[in-house]
PDBQT receptor file of N, H, CA, C and O in Angstrom, charges set to zero:
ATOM      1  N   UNK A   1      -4.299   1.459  23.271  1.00  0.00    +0.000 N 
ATOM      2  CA  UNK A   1      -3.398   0.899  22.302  1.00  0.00    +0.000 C 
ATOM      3  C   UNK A   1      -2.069   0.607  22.993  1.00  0.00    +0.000 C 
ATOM      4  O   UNK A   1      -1.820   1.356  23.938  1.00  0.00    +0.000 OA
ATOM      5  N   UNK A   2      -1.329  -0.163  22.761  1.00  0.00    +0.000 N 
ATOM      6  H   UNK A   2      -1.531  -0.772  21.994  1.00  0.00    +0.000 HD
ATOM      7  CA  UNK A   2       0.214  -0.950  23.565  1.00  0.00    +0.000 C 
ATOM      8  C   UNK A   2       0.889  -1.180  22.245  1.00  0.00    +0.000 C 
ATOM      9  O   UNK A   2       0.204  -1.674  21.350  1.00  0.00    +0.000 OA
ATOM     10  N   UNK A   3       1.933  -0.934  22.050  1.00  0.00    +0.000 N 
ATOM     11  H   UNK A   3       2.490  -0.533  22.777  1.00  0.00    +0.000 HD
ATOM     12  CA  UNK A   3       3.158  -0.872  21.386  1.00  0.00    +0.000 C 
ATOM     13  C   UNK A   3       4.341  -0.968  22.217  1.00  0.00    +0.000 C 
ATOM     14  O   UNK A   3       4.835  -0.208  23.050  1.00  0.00    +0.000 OA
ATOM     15  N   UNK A   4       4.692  -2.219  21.724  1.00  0.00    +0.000 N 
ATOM     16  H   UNK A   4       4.290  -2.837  21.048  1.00  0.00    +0.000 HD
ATOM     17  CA  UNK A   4       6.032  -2.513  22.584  1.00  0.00    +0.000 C 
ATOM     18  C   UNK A   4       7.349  -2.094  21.303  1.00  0.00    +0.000 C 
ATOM     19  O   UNK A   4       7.540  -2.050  20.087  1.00  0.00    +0.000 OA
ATOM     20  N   UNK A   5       7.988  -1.860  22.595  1.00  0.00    +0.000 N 
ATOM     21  H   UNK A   5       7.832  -1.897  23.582  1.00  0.00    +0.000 HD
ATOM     22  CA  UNK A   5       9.363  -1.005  21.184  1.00  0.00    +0.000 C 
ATOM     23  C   UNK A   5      10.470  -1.616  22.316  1.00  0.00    +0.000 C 
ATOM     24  O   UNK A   5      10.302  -2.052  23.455  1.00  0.00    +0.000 OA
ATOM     25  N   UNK A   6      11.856  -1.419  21.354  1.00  0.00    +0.000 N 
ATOM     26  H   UNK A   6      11.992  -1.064  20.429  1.00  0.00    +0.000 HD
ATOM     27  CA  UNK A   6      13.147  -1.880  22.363  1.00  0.00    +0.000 C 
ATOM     28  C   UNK A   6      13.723  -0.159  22.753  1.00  0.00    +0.000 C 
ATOM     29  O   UNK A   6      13.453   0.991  22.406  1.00  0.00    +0.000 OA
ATOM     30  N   UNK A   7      14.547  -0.782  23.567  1.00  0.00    +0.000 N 
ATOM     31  H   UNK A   7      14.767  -1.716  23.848  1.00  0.00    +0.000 HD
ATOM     32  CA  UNK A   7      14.997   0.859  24.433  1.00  0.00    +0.000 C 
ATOM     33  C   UNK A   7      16.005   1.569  23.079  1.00  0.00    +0.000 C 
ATOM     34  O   UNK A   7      16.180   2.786  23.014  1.00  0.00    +0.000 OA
ATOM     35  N   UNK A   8      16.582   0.634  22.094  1.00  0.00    +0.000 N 
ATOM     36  H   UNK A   8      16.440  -0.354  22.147  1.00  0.00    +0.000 HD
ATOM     37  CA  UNK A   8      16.882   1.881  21.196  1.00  0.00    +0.000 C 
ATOM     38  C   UNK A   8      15.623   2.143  20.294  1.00  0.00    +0.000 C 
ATOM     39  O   UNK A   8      15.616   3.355  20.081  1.00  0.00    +0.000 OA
ATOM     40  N   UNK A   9      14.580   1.562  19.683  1.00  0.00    +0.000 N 
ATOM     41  H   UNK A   9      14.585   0.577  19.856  1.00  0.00    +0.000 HD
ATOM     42  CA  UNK A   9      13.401   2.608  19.475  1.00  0.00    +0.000 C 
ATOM     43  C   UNK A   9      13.095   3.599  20.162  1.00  0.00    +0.000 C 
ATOM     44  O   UNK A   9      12.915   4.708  19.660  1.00  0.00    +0.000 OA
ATOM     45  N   UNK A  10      12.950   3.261  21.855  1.00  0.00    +0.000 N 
ATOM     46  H   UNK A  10      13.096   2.359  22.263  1.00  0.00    +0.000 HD
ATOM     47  CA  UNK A  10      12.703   4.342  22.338  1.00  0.00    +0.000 C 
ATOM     48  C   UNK A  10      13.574   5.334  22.193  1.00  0.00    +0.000 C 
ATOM     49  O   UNK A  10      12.991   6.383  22.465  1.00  0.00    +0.000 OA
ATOM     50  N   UNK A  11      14.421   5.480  21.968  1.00  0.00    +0.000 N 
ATOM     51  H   UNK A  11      14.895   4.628  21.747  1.00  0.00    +0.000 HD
ATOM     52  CA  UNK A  11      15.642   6.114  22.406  1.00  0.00    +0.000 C 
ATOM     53  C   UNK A  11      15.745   7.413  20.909  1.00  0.00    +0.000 C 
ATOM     54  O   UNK A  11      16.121   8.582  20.998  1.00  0.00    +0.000 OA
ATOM     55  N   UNK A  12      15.263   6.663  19.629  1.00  0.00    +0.000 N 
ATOM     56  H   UNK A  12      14.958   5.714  19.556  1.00  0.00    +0.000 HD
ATOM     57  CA  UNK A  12      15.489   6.940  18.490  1.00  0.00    +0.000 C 
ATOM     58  C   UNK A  12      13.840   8.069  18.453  1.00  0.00    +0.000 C 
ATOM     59  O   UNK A  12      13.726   9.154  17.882  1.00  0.00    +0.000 OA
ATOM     60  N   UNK A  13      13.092   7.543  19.022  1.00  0.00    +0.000 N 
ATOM     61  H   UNK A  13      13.185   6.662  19.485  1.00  0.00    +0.000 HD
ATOM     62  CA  UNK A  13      11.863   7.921  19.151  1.00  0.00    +0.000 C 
ATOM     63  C   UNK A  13      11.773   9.385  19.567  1.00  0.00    +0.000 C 
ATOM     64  O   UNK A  13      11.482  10.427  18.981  1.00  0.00    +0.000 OA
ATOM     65  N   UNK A  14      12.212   8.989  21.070  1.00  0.00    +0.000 N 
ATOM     66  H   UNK A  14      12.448   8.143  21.547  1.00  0.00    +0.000 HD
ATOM     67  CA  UNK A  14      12.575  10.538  21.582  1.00  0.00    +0.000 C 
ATOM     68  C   UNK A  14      13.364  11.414  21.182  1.00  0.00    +0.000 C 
ATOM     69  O   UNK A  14      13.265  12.578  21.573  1.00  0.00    +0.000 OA
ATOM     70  N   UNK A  15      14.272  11.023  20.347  1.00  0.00    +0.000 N 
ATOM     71  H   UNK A  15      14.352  10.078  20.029  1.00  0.00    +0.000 HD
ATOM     72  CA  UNK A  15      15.269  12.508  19.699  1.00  0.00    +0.000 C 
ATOM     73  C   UNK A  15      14.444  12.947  18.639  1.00  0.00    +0.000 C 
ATOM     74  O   UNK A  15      14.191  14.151  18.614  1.00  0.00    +0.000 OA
ATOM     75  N   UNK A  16      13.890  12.092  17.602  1.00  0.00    +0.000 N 
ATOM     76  H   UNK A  16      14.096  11.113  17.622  1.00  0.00    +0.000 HD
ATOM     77  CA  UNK A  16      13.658  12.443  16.541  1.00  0.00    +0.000 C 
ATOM     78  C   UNK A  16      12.013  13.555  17.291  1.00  0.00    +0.000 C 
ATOM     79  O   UNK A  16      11.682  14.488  16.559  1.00  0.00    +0.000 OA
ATOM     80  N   UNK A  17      11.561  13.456  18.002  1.00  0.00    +0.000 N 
ATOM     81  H   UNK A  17      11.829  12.699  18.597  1.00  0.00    +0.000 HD
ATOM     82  CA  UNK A  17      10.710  13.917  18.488  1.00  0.00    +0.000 C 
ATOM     83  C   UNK A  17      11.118  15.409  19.275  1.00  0.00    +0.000 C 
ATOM     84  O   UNK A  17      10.279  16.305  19.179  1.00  0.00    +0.000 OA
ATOM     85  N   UNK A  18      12.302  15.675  20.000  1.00  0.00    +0.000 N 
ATOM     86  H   UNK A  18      12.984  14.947  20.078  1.00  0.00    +0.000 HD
ATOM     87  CA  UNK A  18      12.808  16.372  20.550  1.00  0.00    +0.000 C 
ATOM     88  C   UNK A  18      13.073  17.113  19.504  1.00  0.00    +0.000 C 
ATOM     89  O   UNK A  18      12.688  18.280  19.583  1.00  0.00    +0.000 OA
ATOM     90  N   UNK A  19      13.799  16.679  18.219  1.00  0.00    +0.000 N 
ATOM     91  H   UNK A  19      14.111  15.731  18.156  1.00  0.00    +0.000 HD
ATOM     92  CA  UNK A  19      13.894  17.487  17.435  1.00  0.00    +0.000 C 
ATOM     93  C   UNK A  19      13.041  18.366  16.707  1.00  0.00    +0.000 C 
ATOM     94  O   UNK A  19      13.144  19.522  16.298  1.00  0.00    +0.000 OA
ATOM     95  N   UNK A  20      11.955  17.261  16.654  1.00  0.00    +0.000 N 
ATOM     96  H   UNK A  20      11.871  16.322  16.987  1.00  0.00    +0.000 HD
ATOM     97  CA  UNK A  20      10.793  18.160  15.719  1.00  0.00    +0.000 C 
ATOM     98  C   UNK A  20      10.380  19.400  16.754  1.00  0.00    +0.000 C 
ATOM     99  O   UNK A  20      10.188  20.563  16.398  1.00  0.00    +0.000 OA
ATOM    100  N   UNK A  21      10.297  18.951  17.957  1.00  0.00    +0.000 N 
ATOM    101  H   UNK A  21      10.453  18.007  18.246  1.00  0.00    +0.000 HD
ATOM    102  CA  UNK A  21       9.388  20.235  18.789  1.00  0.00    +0.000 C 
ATOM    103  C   UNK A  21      10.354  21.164  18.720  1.00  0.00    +0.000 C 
ATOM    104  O   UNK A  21       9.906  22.306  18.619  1.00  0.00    +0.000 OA
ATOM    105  N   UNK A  22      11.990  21.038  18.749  1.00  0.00    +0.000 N 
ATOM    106  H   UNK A  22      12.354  20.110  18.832  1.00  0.00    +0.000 HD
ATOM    107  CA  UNK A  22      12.503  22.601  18.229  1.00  0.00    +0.000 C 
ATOM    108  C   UNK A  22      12.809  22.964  17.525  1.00  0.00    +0.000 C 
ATOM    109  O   UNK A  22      13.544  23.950  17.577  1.00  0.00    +0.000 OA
ATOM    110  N   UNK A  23      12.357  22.276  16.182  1.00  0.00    +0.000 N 
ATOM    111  H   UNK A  23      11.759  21.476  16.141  1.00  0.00    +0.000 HD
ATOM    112  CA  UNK A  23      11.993  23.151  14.846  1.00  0.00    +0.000 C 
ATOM    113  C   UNK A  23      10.949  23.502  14.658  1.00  0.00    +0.000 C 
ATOM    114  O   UNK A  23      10.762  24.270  13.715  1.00  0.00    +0.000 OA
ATOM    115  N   UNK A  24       9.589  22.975  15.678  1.00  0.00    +0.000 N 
ATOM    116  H   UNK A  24       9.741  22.351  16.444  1.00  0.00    +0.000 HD
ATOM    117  CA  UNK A  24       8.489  23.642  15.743  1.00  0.00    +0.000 C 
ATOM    118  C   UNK A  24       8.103  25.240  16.358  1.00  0.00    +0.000 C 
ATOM    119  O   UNK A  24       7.330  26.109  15.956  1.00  0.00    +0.000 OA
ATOM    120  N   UNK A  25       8.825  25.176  17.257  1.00  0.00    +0.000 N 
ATOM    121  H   UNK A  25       9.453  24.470  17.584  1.00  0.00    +0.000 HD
ATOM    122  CA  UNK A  25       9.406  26.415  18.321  1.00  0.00    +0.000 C 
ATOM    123  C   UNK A  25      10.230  27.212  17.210  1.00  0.00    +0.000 C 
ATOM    124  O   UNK A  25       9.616  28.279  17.227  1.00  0.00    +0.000 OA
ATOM    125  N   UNK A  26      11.314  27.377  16.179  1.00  0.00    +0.000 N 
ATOM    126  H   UNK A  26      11.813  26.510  16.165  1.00  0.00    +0.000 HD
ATOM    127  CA  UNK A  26      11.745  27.973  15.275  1.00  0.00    +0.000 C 
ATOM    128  C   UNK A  26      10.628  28.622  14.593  1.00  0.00    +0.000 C 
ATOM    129  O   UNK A  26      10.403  29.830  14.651  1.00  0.00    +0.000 OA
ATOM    130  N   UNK A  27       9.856  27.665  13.867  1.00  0.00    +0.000 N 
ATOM    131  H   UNK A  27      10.039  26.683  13.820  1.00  0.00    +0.000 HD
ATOM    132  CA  UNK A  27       8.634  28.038  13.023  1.00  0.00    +0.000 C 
ATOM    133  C   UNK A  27       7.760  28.405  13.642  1.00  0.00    +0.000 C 
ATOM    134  O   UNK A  27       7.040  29.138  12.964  1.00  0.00    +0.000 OA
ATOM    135  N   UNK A  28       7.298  28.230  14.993  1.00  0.00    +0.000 N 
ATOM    136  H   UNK A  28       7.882  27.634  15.544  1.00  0.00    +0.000 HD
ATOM    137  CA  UNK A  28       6.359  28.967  15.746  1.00  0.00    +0.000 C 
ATOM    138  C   UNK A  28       6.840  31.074  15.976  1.00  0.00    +0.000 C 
ATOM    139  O   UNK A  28       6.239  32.143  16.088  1.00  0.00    +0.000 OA
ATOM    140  N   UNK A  29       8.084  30.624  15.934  1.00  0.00    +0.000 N 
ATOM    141  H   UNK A  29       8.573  29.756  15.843  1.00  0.00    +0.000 HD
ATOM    142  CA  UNK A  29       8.767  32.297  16.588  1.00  0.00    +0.000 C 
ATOM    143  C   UNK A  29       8.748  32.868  15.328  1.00  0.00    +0.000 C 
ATOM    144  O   UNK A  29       8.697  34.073  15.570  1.00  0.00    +0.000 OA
ATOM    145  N   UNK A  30       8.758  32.734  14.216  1.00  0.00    +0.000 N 
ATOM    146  H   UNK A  30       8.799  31.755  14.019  1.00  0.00    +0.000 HD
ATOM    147  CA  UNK A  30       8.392  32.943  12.732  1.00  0.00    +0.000 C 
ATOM    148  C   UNK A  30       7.666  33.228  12.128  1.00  0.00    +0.000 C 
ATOM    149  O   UNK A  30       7.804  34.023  11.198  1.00  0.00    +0.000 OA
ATOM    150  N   UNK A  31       6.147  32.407  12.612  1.00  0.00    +0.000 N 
ATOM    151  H   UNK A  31       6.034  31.762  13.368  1.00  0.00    +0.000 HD
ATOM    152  CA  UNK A  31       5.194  32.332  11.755  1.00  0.00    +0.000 C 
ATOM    153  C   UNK A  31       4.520  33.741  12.083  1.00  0.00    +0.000 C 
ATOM    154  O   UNK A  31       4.459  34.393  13.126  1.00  0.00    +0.000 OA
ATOM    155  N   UNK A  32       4.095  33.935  10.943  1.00  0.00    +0.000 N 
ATOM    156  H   UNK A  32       4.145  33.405  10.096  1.00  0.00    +0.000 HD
ATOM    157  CA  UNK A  32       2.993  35.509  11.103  1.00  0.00    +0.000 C 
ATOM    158  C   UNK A  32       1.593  35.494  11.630  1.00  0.00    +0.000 C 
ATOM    159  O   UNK A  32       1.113  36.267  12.459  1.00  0.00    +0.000 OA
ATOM    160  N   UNK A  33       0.926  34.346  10.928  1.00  0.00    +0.000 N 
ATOM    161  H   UNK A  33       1.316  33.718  10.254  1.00  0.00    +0.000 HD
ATOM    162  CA  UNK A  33      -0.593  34.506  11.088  1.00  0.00    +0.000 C 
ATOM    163  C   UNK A  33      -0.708  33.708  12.345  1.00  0.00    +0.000 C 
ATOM    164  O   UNK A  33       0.004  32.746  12.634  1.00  0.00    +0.000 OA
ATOM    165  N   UNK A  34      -1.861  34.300  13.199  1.00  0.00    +0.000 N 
ATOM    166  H   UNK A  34      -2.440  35.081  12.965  1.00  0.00    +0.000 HD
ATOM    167  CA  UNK A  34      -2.402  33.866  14.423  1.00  0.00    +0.000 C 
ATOM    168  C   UNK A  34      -2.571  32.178  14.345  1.00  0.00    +0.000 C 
ATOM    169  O   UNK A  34      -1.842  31.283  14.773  1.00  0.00    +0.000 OA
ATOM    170  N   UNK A  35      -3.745  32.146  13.674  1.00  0.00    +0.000 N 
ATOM    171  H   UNK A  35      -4.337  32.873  13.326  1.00  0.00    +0.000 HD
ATOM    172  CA  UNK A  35      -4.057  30.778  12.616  1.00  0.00    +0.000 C 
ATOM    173  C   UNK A  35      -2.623  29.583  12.675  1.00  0.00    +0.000 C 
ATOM    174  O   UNK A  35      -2.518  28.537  13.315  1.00  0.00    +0.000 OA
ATOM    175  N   UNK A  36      -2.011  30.008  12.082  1.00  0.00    +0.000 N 
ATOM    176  H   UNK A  36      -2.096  30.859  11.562  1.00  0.00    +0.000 HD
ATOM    177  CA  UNK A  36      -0.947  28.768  11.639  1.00  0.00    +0.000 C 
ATOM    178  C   UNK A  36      -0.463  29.014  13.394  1.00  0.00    +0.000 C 
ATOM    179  O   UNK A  36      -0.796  28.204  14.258  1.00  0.00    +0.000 OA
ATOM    180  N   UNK A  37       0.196  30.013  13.635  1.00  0.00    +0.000 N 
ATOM    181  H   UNK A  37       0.467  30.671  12.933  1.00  0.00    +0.000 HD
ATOM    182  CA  UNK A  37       0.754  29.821  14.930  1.00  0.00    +0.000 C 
ATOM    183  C   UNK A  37       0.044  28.824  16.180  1.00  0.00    +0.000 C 
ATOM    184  O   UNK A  37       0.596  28.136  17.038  1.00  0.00    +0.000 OA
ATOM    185  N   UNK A  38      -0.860  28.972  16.001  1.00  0.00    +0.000 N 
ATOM    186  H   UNK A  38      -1.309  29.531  15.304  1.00  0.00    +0.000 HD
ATOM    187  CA  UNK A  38      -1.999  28.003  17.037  1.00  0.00    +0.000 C 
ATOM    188  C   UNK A  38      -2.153  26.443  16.339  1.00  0.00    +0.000 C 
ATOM    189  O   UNK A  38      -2.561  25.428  16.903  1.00  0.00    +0.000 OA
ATOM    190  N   UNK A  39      -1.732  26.584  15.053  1.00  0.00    +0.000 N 
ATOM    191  H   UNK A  39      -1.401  27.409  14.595  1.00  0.00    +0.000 HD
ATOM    192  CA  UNK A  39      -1.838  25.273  14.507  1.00  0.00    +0.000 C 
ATOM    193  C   UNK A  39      -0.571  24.546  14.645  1.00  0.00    +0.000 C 
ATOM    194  O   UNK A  39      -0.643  23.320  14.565  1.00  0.00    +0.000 OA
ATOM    195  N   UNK A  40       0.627  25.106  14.846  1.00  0.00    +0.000 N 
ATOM    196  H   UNK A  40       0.686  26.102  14.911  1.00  0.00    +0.000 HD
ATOM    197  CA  UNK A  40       1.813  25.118  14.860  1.00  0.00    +0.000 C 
ATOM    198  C   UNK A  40       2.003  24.329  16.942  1.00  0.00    +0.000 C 
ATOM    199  O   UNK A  40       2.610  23.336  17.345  1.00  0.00    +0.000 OA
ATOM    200  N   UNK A  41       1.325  25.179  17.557  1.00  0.00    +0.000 N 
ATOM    201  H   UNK A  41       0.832  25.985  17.229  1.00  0.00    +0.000 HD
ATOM    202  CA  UNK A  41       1.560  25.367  19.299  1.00  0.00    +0.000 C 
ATOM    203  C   UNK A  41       0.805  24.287  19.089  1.00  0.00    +0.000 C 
ATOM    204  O   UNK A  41       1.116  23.771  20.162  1.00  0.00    +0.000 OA
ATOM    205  N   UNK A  42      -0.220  23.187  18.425  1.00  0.00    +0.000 N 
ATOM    206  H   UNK A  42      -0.473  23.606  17.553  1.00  0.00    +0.000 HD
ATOM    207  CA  UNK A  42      -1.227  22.251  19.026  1.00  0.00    +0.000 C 
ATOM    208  C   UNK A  42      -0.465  21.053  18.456  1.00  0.00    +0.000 C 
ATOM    209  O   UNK A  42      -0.559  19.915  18.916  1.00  0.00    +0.000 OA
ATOM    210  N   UNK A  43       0.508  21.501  17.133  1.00  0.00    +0.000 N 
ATOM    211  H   UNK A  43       0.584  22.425  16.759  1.00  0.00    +0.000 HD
ATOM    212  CA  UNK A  43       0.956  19.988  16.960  1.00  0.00    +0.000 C 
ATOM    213  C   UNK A  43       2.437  19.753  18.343  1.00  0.00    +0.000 C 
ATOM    214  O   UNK A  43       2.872  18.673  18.743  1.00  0.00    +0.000 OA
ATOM    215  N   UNK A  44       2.858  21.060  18.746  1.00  0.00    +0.000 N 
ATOM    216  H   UNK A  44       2.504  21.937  18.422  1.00  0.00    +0.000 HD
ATOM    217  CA  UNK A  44       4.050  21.081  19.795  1.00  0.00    +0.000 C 
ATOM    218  C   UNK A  44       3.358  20.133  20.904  1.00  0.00    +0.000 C 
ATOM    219  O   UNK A  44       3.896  19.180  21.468  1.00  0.00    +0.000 OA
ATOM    220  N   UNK A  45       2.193  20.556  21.067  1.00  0.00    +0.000 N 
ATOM    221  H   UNK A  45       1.756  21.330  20.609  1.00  0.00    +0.000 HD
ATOM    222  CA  UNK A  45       1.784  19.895  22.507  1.00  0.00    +0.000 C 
ATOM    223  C   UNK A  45       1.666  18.301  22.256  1.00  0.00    +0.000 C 
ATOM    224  O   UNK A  45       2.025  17.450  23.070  1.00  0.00    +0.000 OA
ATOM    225  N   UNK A  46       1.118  18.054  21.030  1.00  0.00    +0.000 N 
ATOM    226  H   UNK A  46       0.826  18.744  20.368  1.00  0.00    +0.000 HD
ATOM    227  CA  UNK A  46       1.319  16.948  20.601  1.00  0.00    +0.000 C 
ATOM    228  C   UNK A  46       2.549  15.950  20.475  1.00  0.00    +0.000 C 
ATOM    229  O   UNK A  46       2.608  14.738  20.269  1.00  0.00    +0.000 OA
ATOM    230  N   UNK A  47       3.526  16.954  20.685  1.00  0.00    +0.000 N 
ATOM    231  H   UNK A  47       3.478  17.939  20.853  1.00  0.00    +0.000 HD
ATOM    232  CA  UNK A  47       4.973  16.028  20.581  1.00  0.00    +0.000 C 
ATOM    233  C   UNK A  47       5.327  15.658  21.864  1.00  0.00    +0.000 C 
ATOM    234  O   UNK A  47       5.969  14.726  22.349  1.00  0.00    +0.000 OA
ATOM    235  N   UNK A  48       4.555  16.937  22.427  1.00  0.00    +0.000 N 
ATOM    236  H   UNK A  48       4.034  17.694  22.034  1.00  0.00    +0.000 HD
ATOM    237  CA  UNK A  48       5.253  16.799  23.660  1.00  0.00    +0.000 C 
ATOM    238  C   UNK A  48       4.676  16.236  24.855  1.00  0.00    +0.000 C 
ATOM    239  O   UNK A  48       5.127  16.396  25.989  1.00  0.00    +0.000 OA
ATOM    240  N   UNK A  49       3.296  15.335  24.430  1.00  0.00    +0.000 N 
ATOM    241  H   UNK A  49       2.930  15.205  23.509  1.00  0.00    +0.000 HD
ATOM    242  CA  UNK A  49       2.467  14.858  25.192  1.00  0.00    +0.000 C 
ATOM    243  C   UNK A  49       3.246  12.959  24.985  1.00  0.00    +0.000 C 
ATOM    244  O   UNK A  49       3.314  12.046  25.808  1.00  0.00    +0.000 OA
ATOM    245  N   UNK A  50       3.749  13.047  23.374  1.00  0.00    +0.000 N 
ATOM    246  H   UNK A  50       3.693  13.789  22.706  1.00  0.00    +0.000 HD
ATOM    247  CA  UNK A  50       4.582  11.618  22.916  1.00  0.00    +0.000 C 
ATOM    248  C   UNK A  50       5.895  11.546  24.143  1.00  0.00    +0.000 C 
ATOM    249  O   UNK A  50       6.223  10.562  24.806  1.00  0.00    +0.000 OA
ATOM    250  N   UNK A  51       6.537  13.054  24.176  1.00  0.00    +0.000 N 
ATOM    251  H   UNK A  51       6.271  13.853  23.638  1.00  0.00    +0.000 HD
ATOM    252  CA  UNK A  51       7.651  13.096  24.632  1.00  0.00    +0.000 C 
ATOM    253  C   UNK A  51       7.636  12.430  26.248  1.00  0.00    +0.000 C 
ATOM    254  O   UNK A  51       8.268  11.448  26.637  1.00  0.00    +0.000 OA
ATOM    255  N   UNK A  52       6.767  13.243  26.978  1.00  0.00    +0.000 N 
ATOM    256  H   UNK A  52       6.254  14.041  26.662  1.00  0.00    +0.000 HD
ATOM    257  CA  UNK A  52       6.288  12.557  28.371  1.00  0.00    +0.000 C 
ATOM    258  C   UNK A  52       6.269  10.886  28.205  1.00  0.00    +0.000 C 
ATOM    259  O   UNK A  52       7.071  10.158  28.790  1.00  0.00    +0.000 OA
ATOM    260  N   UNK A  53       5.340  10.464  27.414  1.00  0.00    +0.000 N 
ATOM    261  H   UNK A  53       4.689  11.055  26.939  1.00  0.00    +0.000 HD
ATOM    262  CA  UNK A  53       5.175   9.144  27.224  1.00  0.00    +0.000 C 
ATOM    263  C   UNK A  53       6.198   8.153  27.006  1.00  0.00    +0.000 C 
ATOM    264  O   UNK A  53       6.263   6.993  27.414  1.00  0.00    +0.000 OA
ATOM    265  N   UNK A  54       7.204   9.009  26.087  1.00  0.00    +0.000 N 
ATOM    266  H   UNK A  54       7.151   9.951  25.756  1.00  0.00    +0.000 HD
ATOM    267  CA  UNK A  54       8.303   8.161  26.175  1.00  0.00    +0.000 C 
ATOM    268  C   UNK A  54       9.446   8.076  27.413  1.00  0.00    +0.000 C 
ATOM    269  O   UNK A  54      10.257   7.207  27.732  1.00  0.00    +0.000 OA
ATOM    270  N   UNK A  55       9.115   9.397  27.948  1.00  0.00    +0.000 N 
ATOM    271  H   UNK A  55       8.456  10.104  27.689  1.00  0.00    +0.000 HD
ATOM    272  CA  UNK A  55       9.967   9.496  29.078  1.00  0.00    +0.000 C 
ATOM    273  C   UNK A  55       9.475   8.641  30.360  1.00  0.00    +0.000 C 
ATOM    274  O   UNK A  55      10.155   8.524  31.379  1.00  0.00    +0.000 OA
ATOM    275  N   UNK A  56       8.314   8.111  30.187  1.00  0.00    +0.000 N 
ATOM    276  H   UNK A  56       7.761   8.206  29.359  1.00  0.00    +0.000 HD
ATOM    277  CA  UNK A  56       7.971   7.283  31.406  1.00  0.00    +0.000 C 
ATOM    278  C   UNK A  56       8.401   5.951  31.209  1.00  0.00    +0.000 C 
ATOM    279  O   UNK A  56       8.767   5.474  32.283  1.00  0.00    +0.000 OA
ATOM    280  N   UNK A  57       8.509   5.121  30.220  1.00  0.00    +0.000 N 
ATOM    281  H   UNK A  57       8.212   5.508  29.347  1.00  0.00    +0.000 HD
ATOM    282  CA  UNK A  57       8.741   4.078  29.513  1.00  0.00    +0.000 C 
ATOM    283  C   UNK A  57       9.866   3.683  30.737  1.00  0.00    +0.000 C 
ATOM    284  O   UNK A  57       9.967   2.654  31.407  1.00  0.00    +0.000 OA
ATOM    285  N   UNK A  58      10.891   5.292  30.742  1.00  0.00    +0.000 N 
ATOM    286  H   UNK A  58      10.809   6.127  30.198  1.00  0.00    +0.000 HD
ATOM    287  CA  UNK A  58      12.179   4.801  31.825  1.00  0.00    +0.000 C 
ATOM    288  C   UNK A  58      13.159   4.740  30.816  1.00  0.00    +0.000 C 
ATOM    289  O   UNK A  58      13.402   3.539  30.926  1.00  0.00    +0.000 OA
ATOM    290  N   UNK A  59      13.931   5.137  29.886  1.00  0.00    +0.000 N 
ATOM    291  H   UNK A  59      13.733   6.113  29.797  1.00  0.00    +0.000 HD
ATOM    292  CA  UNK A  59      14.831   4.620  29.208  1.00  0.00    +0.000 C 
ATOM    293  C   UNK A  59      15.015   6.015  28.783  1.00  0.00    +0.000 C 
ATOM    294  O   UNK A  59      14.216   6.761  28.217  1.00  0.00    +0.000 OA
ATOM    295  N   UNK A  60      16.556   6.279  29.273  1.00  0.00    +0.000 N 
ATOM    296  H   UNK A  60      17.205   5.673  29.734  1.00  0.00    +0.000 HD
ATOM    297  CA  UNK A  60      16.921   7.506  28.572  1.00  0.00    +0.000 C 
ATOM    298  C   UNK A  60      18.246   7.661  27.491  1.00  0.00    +0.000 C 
ATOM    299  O   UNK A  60      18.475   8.740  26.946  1.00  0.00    +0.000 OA
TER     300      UNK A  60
């Protein structure tokens, strides 16, 4: 899949993304049950697999 975006999408992309993974990390250090915590750590990796992606793009 290719999605072209301008460098302030990207730009808007990656914070709003940066942000979520450390309110995910808040709610991860929080959460009680094993369960959610692992459900919690798989959507992080998920941000942070976007986050790489946007960071290659080149535009910081």
């Amino acid at each position: 899949m290719e999605v072209n975006l301008t460098n302030n999408e990207v730009d808007l992309l990656r914070s709003m993304v940066e942000k979520d993974i450390r309110e995910l990390l808040l709610e991860i250090a929080k959460a009680d049950h094993r369960e959610f915590r692992e459900e919690l750590r798989a959507k992080e990796n998920i941000l942070e697999s976007i986050r790489e992606k946007l960071t290659l793009i080149g535009v910081s």
